[in-house]
PAZAPA-4460 file (N, C-alpha, C; in steps of 0.05 Angstrom, whole numbers, plus 32768, in hexadecimal, padded with zeros to 4 digits):
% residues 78
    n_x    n_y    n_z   ca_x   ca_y   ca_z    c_x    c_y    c_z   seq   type   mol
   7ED3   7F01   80AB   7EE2   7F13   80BB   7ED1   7F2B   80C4     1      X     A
   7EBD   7F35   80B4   7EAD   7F50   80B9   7EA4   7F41   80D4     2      X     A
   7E9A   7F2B   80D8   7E87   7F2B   80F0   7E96   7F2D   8105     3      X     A
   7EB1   7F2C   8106   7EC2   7F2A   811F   7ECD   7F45   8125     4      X     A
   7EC6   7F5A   8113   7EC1   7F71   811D   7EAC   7F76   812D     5      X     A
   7E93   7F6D   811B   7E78   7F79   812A   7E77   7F6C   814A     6      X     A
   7E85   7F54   8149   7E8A   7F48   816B   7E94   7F5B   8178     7      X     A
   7EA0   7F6B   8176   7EA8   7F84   8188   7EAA   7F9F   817A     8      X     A
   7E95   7FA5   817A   7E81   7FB8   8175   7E8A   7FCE   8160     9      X     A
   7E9A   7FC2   8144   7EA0   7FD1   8137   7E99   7FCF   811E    10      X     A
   7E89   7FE4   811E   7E73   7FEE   810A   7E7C   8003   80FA    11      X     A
   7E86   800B   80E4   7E8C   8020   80CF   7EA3   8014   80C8    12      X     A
   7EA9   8025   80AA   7EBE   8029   809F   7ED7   8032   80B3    13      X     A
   7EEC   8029   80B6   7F08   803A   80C7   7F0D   8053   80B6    14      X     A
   7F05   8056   80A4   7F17   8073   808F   7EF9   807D   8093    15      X     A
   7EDD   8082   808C   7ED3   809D   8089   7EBE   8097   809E    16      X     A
   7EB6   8081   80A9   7E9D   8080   80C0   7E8D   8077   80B4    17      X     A
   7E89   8068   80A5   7E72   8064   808B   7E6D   804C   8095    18      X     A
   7E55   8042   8087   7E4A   8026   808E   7E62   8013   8077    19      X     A
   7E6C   7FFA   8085   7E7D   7FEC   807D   7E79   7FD1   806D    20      X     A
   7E82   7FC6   805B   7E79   7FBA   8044   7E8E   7FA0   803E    21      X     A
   7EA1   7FAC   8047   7EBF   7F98   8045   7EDA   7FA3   8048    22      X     A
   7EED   7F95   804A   7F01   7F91   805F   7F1C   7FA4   8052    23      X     A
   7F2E   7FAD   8058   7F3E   7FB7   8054   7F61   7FAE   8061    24      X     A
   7F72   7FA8   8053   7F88   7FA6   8065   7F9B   7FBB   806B    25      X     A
   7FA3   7FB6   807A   7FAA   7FD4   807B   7FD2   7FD5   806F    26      X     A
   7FD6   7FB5   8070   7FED   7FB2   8063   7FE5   7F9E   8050    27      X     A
   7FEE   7FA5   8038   7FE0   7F9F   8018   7FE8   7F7F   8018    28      X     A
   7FD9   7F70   8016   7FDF   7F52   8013   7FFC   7F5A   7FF4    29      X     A
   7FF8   7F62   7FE9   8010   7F65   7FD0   8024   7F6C   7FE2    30      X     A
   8024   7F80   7FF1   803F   7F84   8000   8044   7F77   8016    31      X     A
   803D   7F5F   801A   8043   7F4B   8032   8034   7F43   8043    32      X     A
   8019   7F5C   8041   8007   7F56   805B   7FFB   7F36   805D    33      X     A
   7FEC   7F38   807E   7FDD   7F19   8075   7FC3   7F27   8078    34      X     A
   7FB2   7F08   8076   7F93   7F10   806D   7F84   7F04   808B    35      X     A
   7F93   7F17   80A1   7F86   7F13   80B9   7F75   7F1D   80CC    36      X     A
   7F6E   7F21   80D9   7F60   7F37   80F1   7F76   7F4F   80F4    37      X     A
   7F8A   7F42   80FC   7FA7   7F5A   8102   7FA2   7F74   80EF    38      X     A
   7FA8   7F69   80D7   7FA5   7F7C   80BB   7F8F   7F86   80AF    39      X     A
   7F7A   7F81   80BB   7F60   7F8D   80AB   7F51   7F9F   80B4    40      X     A
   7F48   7FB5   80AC   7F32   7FC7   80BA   7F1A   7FC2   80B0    41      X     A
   7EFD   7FC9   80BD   7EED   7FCD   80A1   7EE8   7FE7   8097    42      X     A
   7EDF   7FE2   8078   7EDC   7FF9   806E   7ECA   7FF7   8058    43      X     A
   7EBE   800B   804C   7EA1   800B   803C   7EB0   800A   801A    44      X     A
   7EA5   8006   800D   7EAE   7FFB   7FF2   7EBE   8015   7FE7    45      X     A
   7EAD   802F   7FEF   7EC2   8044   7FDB   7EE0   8049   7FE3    46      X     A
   7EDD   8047   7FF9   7EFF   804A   800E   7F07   8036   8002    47      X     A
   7F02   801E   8003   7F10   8006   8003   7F1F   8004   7FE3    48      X     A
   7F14   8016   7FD3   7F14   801A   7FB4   7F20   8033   7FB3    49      X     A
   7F2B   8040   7FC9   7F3A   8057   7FC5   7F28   806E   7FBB    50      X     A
   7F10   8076   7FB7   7F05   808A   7FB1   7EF2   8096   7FCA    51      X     A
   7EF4   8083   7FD9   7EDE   809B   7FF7   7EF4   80AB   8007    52      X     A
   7EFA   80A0   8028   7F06   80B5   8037   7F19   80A8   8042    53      X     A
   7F23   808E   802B   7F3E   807F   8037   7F57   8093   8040    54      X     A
   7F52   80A3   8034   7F72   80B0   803E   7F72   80C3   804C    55      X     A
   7F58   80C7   8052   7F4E   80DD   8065   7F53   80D9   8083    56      X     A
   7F54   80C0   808B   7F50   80B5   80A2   7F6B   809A   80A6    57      X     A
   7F75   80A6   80B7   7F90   8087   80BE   7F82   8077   80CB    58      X     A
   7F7A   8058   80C4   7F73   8044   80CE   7F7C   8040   80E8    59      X     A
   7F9B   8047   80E3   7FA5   8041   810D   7F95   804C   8122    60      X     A
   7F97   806D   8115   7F8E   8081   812A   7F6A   807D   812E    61      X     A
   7F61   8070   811D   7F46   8068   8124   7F3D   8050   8132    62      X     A
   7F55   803D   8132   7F5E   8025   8148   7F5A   8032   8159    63      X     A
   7F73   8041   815E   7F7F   804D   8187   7F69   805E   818B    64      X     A
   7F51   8065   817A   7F36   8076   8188   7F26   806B   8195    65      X     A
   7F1F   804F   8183   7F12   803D   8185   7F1D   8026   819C    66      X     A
   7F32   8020   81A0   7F40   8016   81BA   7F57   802A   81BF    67      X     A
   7F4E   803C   81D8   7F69   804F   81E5   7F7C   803D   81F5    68      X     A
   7F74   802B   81FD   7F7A   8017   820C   7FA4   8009   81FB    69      X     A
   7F8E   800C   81E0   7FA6   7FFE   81CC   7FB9   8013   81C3    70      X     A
   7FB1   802C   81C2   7FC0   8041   81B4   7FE4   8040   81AF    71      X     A
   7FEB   8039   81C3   8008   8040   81C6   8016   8024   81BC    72      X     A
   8004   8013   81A6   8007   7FFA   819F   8003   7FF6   8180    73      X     A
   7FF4   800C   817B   7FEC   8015   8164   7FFB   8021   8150    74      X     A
   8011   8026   814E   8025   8033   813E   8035   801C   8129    75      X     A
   802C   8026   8113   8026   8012   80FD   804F   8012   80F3    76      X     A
   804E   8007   80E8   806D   7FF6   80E4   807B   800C   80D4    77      X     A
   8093   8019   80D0   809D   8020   80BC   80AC   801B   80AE    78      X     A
***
């Protein structure tokens, strides 16, 4: 799945900008998510482990930066 980021040119972690290592969902396979493109950002091992700048940064809002295009599409489920 990482490489089908790098196909369209997405390079770092979604939470701190960091060089990226592996995948993140952004809805927890335990709470229902699936293990797809839809649901995954990338992200560098300490985020992904909860100790870098996972919570520093909303994965969406670094979507709709990264495609403005998508923004108003981006508003994650409640």
């Amino acid at each position: 799945m990482l490489a089908d980021w790098e196909e369209h040119d997405l390079y770092g972690c979604a939470f701190c900008g960091g060089p990226y290592e592996d995948i993140e969902h952004l809805v927890p396979i335990s709470k229902g998510g699936e293990h797809s493109l839809a649901n995954i950002v990338p992200s560098c091992i300490d985020c992904n482990r909860g100790v870098g700048g996972k919570h520093a940064r909303d994965p969406w809002e670094w979507l709709a930066e990264r495609f403005p295009n998508l923004a108003p599409l981006l508003t994650p489920e409640s």
